[in-house]
Structures are given as structure tokens and as C-alpha cells.
C-alpha positions as CSV (number, residue, x, y, z in Angstrom):
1,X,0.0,0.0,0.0
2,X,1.4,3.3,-0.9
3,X,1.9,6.4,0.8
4,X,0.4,8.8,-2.0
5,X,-2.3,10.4,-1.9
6,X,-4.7,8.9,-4.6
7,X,-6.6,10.8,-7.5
8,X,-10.0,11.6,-5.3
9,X,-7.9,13.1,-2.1
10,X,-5.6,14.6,-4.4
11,X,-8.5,16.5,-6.7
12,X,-10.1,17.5,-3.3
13,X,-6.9,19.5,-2.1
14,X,-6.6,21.0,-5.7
15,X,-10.4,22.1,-5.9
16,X,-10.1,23.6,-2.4
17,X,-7.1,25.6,-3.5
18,X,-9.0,26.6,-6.0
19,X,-12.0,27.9,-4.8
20,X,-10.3,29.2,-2.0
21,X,-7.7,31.1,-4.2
22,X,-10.9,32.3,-6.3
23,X,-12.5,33.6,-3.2
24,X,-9.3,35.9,-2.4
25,X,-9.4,37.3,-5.7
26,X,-13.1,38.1,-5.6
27,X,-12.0,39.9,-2.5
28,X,-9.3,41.9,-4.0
29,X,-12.2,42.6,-6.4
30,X,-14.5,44.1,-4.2
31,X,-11.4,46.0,-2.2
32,X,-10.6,47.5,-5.7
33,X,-14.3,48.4,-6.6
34,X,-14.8,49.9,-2.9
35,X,-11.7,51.9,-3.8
36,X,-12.6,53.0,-7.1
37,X,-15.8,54.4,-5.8
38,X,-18.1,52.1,-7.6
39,X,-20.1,49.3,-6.7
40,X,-19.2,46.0,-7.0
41,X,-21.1,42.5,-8.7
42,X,-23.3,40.7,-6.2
43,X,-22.1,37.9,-7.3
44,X,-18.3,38.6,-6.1
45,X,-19.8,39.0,-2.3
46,X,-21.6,35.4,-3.2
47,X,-18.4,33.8,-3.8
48,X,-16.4,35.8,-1.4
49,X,-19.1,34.9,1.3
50,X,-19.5,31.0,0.4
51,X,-16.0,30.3,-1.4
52,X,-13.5,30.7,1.7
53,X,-15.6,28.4,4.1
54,X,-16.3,25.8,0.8
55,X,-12.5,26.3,-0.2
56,X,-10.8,25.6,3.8
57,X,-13.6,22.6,4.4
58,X,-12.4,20.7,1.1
59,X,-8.8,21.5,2.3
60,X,-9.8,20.2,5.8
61,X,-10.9,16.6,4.3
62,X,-7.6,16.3,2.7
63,X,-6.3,16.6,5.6
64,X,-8.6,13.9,7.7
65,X,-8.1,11.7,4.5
66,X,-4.4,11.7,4.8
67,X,-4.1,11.0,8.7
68,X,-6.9,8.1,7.7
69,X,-4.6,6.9,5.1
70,X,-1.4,7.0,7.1
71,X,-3.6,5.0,10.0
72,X,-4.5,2.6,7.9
73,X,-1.2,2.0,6.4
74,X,1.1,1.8,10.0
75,X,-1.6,-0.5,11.1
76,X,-1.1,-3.0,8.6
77,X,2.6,-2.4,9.2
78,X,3.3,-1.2,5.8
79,X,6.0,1.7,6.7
């Protein structure tokens, strides 16, 4: 049994990156609008507002699916 993370955990850690990075920019987005004086798209507060949580929960899992990997793999004695 290997040590690597496999396609599914790997994919959740690069969506949550994602979405997470996406989330800052929409928030560099906003501070730019606010600072230009206009008004900015609803939908940047909707992903501002729902991307960081979305984005550090998916980064979370990858991180309970790697100590669950790792535990499974020093309990069969696979080191």
C-alpha cells in the first residue's frame, strides 16, 4: 500500500485551493471596486461569502483523509 495520496484526495486538495484562491481574488475585487468608488457585482460578495468556508472545508478533508490513510497503512505495518 502506498503512501500517496490517490486521484480523489488529491483532486479534493486542488479544488479547495482553487476555490479558495478564487474567493481571495473576488476579495481583491471588491477592495478594488470599494476603492474606485463604484459598486461592485453581487455575485463577487456570493463567492467571497461562500468560497472561503467551501475552499478551507475541502482543504480540511484532505487533511482527515491523509491521517486516515497513514492510519490505515502503520496499522497494517506497511511503513
Amino acid at each position: 500500500m502506498s503512501s500517496a495520496p490517490g486521484p480523489a484526495s488529491r483532486a479534493t486538495l486542488l479544488v479547495g485551493v482553487a476555490v479558495t484562491a478564487s474567493a481571495f481574488a473576488a476579495l481583491l475585487v471588491i477592495l478594488g471596486c470599494y476603492a474606485a468608488g463604484s459598486d461592485p457585482h453581487p455575485g463577487l460578495y456570493w463567492l467571497t461569502l461562500w468560497g472561503f468556508p467551501a475552499g478551507f472545508a475541502l482543504m480540511c478533508l484532505y487533511v482527515l483523509l491523509s491521517v486516515a490513510r497513514r492510519r490505515r497503512l502503520n496499522s497494517t505495518g506497511g511503513r
